[in-house]
N, C-alpha and C positions, 0 to 999 in steps of 0.2 A: 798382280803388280801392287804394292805396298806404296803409301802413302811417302807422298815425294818425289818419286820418280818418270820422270821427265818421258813426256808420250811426243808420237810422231803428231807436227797439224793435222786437225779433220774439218772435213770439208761437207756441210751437210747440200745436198742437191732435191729441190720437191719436184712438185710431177706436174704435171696438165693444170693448167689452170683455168681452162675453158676457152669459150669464144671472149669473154671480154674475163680482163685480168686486171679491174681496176681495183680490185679488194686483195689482190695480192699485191700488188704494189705497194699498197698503203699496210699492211701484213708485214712488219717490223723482220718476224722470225718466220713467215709463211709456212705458219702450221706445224713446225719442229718445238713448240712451244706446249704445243695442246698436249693433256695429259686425260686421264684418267680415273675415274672412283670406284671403286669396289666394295658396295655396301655391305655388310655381316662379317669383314676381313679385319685384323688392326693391324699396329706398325706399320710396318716397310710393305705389307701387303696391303695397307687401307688404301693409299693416296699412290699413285702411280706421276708424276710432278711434268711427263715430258722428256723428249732426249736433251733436248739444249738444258732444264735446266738440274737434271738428273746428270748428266756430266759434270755441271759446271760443282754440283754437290759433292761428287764422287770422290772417295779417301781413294781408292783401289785404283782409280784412272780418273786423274785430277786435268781439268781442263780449264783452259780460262776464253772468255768469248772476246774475239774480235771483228767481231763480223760488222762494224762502221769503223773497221781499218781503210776498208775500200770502197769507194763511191760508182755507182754504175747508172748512165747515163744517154739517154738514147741520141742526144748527138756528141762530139769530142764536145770536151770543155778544153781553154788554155795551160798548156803546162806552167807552171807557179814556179817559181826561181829555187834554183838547185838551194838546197838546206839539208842540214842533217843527212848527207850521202844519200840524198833522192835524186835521181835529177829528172829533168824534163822530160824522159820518158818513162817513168814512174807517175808524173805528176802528172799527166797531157792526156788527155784521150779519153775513151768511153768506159775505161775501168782503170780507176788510178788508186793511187795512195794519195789519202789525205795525212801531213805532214803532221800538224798539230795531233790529230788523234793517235797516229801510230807512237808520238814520241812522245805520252803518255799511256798504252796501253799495251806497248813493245818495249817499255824504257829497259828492262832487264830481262827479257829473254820471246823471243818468237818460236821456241819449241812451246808444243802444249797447250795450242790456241786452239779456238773452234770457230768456225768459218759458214756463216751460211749464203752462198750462192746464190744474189737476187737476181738471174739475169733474165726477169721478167722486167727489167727498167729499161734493157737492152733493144734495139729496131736493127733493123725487122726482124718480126717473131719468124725464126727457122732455127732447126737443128744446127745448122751449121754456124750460124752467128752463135748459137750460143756453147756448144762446142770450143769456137775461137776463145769464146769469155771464159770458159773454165783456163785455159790453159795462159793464155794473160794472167788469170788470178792463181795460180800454181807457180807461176816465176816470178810474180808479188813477191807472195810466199817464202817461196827458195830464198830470196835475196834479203828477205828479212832474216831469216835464219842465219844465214851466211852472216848477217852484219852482229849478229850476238852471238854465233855458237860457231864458229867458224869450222869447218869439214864435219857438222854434225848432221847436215840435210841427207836421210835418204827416202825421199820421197814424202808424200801425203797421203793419207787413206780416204777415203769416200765412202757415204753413205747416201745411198742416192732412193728417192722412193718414185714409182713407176717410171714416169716420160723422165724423169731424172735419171733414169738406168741410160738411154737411148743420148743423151747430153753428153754422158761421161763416153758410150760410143764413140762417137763423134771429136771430143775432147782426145780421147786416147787415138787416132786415127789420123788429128792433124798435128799431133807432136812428133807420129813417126814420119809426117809426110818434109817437116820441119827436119828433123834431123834422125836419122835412121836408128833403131834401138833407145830412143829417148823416152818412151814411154814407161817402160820397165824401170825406168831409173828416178822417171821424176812421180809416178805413183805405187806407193807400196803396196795396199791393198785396197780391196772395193767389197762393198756390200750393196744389193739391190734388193727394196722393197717390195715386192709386185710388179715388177719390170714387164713389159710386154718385149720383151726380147724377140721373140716370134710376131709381135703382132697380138692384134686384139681379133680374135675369130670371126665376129660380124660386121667387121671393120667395110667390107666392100659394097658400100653404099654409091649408089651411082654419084660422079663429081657434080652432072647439075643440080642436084639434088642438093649436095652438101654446100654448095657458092652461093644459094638459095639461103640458106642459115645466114639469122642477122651477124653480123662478124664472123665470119667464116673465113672469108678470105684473109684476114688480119691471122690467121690459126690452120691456114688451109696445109702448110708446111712439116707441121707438127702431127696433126690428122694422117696426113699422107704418111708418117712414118710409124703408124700403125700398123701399116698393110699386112695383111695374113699372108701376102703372095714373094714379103721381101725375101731376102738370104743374104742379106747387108750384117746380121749378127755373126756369121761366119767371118767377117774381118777381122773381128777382134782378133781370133786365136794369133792371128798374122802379125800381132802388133805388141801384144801382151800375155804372159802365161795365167788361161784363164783358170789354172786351178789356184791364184790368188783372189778370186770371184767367187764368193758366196752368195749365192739365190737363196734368198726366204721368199716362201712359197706362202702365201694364204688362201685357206679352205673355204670359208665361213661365209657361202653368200648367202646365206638365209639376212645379214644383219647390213646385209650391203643396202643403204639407204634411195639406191635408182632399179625401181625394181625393174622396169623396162630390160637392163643390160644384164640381169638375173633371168628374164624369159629369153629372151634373146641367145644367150649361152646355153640354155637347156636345148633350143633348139638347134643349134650349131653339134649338139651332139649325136642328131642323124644323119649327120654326114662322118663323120669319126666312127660310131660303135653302132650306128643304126636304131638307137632307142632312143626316147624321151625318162628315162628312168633315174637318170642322173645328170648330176651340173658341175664336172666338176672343175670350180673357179671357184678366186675369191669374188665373185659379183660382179666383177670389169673383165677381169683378167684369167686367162683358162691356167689351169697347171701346167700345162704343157710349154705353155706361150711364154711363163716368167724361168724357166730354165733356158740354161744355157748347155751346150755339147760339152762333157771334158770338165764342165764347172762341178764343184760341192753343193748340196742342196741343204733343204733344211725346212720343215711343213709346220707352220704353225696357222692355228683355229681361228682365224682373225679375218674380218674383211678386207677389200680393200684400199678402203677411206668412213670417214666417219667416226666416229667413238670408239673406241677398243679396237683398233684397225691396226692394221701391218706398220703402220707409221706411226702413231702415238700408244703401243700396245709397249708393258715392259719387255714381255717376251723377246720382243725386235731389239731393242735394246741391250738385253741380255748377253744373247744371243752374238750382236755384233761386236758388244767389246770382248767376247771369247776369243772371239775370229779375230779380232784386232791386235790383238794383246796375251792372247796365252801361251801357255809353254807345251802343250800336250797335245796332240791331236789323237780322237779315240776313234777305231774304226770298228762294227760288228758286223757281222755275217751271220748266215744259216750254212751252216756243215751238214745236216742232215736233219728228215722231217719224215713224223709218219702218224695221219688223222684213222683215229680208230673207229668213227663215227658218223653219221651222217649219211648224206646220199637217200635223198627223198623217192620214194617208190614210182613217183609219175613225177613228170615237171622233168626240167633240165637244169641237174644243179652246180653250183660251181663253186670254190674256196676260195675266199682271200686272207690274207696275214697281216698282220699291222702290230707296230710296238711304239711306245709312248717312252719317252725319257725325261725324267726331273729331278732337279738334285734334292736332295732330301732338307726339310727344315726352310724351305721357299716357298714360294706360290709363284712358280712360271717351269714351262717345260720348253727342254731344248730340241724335242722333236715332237710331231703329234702324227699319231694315224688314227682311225677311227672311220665303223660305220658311218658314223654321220659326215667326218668329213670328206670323204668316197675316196681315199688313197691309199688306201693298203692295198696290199703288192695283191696281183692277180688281174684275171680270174685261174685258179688252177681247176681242173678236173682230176688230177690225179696225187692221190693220196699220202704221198712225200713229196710233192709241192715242186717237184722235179720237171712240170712243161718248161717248155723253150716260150716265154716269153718275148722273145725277139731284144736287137742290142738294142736299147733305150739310147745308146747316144748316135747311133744309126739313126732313129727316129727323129732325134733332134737336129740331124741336121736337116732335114725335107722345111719344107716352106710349112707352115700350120694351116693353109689351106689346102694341102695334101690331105687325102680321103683318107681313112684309117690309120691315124693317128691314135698310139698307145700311149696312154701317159701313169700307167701301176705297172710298167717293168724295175724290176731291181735297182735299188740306187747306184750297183756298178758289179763289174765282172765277180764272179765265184756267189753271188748272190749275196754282193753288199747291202744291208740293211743299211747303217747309218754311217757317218761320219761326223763329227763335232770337236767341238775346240775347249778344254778345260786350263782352269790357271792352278799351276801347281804349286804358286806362290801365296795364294789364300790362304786366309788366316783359318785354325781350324774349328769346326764347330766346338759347342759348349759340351752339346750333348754325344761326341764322336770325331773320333779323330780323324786324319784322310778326307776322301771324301768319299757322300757316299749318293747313289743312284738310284734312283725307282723308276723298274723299267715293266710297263703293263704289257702282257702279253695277249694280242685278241688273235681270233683264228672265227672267221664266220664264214656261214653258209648261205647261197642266196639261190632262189631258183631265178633264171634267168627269164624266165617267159614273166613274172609276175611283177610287181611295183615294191619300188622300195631299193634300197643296198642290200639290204641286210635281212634276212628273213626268220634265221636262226644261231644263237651266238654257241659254237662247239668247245671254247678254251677259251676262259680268262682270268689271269693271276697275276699277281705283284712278286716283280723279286728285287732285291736291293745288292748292289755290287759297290763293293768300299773299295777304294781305292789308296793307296799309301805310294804317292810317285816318290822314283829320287833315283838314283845310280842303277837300282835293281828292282823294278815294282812291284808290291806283293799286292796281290789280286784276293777280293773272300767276295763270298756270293751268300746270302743271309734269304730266308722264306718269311722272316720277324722283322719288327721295327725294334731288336735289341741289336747294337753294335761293337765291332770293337774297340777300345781302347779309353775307357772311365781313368785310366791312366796313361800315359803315352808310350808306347811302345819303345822302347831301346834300341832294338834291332829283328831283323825275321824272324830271331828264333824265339824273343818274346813274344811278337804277333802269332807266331804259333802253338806256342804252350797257353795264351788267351784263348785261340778259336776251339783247342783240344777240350778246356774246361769249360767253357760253355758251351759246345756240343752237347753234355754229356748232364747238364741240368734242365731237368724236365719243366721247369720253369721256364723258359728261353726256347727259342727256335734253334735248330740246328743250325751251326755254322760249319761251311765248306771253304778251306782251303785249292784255289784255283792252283794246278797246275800247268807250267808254261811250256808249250807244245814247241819239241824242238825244230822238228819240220819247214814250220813256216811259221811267222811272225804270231803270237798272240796266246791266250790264254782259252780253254775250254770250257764250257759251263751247261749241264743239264738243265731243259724244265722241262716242264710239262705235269699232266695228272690226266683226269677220266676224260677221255676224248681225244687226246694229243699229245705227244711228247718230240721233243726237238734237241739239238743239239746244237751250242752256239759258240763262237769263237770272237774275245773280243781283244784290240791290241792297241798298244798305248807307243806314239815314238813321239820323241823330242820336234816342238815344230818350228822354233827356231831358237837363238841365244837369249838366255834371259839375262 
């Protein structure tokens, strides 16, 4: 998206705020503000500034903050005399427009606002009340739009991070109850940050236990919609099509600041896999628990609060305004796989696969798997990677306190690796035109009786895939960091008489011309070397008007 053009409202939503929530209160932007340092990094990679105010910067997806358009208040306040096409039920009540500030900070347009959600000011703290407050503050919204842009509303997006996932729940659940098929209409898309959508795994702590806790019962409502035992996340699909639902997943509990809910998880994985070997969550939240059935995922290395977390990480970020706002959606698969390698003489050993995606010329990646973050696909025992893993979205529907729970089956049928969102309106690099992809390839080996993920690494390579969207994509697959187009290409048949001569200088990596497999949707692509070779198929469609 190019500088100027006009985005849908977004609506930021945060998560738990504990037993007492007087610091969130007083939390102007509660936490959508906090950013990041990256020391040994410069530019755009030093200073990481936060979503609120990394939007509010943004040429590409230009936003403006209005989030003291609306006042929220734990009892009604009185509605204030119709002005400015407000009237008393705008004005009145426990989430209003205040008049003065909209008619300076709306004076010329309510598309392209940013919104953040305090309905921590809201009583009583429950799901449900605040649920109601999201959807009050969406037909705010709508009706400001309406009063400047008139038939331009469709919908608002959301970016909600954890118990904020369960809010917009809730939110989407009583607008269909409101009026049947309204949720679809009054929200475009959604993004959840370490959503416990399942539930938090060691969540079933006896209740006297928990009313025991000092302000417990002021949060007991919230707590409760933890439960590993619900299937309350199955509503959604009934109300909304959740392949508009992006889960971003985070790995990274080594960095997760309560280490308590770090043991605690590791231990919740002898009921799931029967070993203490692995954690796999961001520190609060399991992998399994922030997906959803039928939803898009997406695994980045990030905790799930704290510094460099799934909420103030650029990745997240990134990541969401792809989803929000691009024109492409890129899907990859494995077609076929064969480990020439490995297989420890005693022990019992198993393979997993994992690939890493970053666009080239950044510092943030729009997928991660990794030993260390324990989610690459598997365990396989057989040598083209061909076990029956079980259907992962089978899995996801069970409750998360169901026993053997798998959470490294395929991201979807035909043994979908990734799915992701690119804008193919981006202006084009300095150094390369299109865009282009780094995508690491690991393939390891683990004996299963012993400690550790990872015991032996059998395959891992970089390969770079440029991409040139438009009416017909041409697809090149590069083993170099030399690319194509130091000059900009004309048409295919220039892109191809480029990749023919630089093939062909020993200076430069070989370049491969992807061809587009008529069969089924997508394009084909080799890798591999000593240990492994695989064959990949990646496809690119339009993912909506730009």
């Amino acid at each position: 998206m190019n500088s100027g053009t006009t985005t849908r409202p977004l609506i930021l939503v945060r998560g738990f705020g504990g037993l007492d929530v007087g610091s969130e209160q007083a939390n102007a932007y509660q936490g959508f503000n906090e950013g990041t340092v990256y020391p040994g990094r410069r530019g755009d990679n030093f200073i990481y500034e936060g979503f609120l105010l990394r939007a509010m910067k943004s040429t590409d997806y230009p936003y403006r903050d209005a989030t003291n358009v609306v006042g929220y208040y734990a009892s009604p306040v009185s509605a204030l005399e119709e002005a400015d096409g407000w009237g008393p039920a705008e004005t009145g009540g426990t989430v209003v427009i205040d008049q003065a500030v909209a008619r300076r900070v709306l004076r010329d347009a309510a598309l392209g606002t940013l919104w953040v959600y305090r309905f921590y000011d809201l009583t009583p703290r429950s799901l449900a009340r605040y649920g109601e407050g999201l959807v009050r503050l969406i037909s705010l919204i709508r009706k400001a739009v309406e009063r400047h842009e008139p038939g331009s509303f469709d919908g608002v997006d959301l970016v909600c991070h954890s118990m904020g996932g369960l809010v917009m729940r809730e939110a989407l659940l009583a607008m269909d109850a409101q009026e049947k098929g309204s949720a679809r209409l009054l929200v475009n898309r959604v993004v959840t940050l370490g959503t416990p959508h399942r539930g938090i795994a060691f969540q079933g702590m006896p209740r006297w236990l928990l009313e025991a806790l000092p302000g417990a019962r002021d949060g007991s409502d919230e707590l409760a919609g933890f439960s590993p035992d619900s299937t309350r996340f199955l509503q959604i699909e009934k109300v909304f099509p959740v392949d508009r639902i992006l889960t971003v997943i985070g790995t990274n509990y080594r960095t997760y600041n309560v280490r308590a809910s770090s043991v605690l998880n590791r231990l919740s994985t002898l009921l799931d896999e029967g070993t203490l070997a692995t954690n796999r969550s961001d520190g609060l939240v399991k992998q399994a628990a922030a997906q959803l059935p039928g939803a898009p995922r997406t695994f980045v290395h990030k905790s799930h609060g704290g510094a460099d977390s799934v909420v103030n990480s650029r990745e997240t970020y990134e990541i969401a305004m792809r989803f929000l706002h691009g024109t492409h959606k890129v899907s990859l698969w494995m077609e076929e796989a064969e480990i020439t390698r490995g297989k420890d003489w005693f022990g019992d050993s198993e393979f997993y696969f994992g690939v890493s995606i970053k666009p080239r010329y950044v510092d943030f990646e729009l997928f991660h798997q990794s030993a260390e973050a324990e989610n690459c696909y598997g365990p396989f025992h057989k040598a083209d990677l061909s076990d029956d893993l079980g259907d992962l979205e089978v899995e996801l529907r069970k409750p998360l306190a169901a026993p053997g729970d798998r959470t490294t089956g395929w991201a979807g049928r035909d043994r979908l690796i990734w799915e992701g969102w690119i804008d193919g309106r981006a202006t084009p690099s300095e150094q390369a035109y299109g865009m282009v992809f780094r995508l690491d390839v690991y393939v390891g080996e683990r004996d299963s009786r012993g400690i550790g993920f990872s015991d032996n690494v059998i395959f891992r390579k970089q390969y770079y895939v440029q991409v040139f969207p438009g009416t017909h994509a041409e697809l090149f697959l590069h083993t170099g960091e030399e690319y194509l187009g130091q000059r900009e290409p004309k048409d295919a048949a220039a892109l191809l008489e480029i990749a023919a001569s630089q093939a062909h200088l020993g200076t430069k990596a070989p370049v491969q011309h992807l061809e587009e497999v008529r069969s089924r949707p997508g394009w084909l692509f080799e890798v591999g070397g000593t240990g492994f070779r695989a064959t990949m198929r990646v496809a690119i469609a339009a993912n909506r008007e730009s």
